[in-house]
ZAMARGU-4260 file (C-alpha; in steps of 0.2 Angstrom, whole numbers, plus 5000, padded with zeros to 4 digits):
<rodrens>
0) 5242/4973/5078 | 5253/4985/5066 | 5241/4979/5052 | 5227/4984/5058 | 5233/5001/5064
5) 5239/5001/5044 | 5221/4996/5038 | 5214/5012/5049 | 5227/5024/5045 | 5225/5020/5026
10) 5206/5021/5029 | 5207/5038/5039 | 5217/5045/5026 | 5205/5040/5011 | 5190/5046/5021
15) 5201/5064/5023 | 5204/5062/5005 | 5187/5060/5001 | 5179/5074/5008 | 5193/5087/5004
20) 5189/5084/4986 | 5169/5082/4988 | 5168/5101/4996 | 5174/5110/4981 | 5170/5104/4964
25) 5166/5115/4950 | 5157/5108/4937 | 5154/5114/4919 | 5141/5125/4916 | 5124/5117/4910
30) 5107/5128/4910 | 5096/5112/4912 | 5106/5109/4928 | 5105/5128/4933 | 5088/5130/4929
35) 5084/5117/4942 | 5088/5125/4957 | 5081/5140/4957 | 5071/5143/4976 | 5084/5147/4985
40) 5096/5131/4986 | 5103/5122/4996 | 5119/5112/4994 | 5117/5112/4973 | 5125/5111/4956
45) 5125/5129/4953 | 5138/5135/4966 | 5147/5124/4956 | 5146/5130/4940 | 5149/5148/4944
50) 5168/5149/4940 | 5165/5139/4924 | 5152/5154/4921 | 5164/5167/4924 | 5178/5160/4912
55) 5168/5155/4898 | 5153/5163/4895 | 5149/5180/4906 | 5167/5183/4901 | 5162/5192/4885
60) 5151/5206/4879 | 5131/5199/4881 | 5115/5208/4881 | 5105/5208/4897 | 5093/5197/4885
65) 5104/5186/4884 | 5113/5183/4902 | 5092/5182/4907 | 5091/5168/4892 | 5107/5158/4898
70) 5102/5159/4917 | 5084/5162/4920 | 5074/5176/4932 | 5088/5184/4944 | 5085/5184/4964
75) 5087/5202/4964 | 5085/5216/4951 | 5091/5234/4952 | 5088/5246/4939 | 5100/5259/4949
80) 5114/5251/4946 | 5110/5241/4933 | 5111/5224/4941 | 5106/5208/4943 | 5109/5196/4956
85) 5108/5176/4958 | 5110/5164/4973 | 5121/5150/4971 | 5122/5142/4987 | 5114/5146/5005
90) 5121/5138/5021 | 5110/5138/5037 | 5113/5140/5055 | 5112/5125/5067 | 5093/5125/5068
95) 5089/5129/5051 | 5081/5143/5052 | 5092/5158/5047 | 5105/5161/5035 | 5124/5161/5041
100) 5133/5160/5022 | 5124/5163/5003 | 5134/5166/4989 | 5129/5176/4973 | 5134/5177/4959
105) 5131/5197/4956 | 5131/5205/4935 | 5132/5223/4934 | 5128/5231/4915 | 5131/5249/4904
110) 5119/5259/4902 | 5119/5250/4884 | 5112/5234/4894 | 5129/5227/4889 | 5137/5216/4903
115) 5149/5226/4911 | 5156/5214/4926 | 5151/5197/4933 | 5158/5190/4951 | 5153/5178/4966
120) 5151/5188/4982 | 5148/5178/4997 | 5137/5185/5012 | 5142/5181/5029 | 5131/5185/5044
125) 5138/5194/5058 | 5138/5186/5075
</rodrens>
């Protein structure tokens, strides 16, 4: 009998193994891959591509022209603040109908239309 409880344990503990790493696994940024998913996705490449994003390319001074270029047409535009914002991963609530988590990637820029900051923000809804 201890071999098979040795066979589980050594199975469990893949398994745990196996899905610990699966949840979070950035990914180098590609535009064809970003491109791809851009109505409003769900459980996609571009959440994880968002930190290489923010060390190696909106890291430096880029025109709005060209963060539009590299990622495509922004969720949500706001000229007040000179903003742009994309989504990057939306999780829904048991039934599927309403949102509980989306993460975005939010870009601010000068008044020069030079980027200014880039950061993921996550949105939580409030029970």
């Amino acid at each position: 009998m201890k071999p098979e409880i040795g066979l589980f344990k050594s199975v469990l503990l893949f398994t745990l193994m196996l899905s610990f790493v699966s949840c979070k696994q950035n990914r180098k940024f590609t535009k064809d891959e970003w491109l791809k998913e851009v109505d409003f996705p769900v459980n996609n490449e571009r959440n994880k591509m968002v930190d290489d994003l923010l060390n190696n390319y909106l890291n430096k001074p880029l025109s709005y022209q060209e963060v539009l270029g590299l990622l495509g047409e922004p969720f949500n535009k706001d000229s007040l603040s000179f903003s742009v914002s994309y989504i990057t991963y939306i999780e829904y609530e048991w039934l599927g109908i309403d949102e509980s988590q989306i993460n975005y990637l939010d870009i601010s820029f000068g008044q020069d239309s030079i980027l200014k900051e880039a950061k993921a923000r996550i949105w939580n809804k409030k029970y």
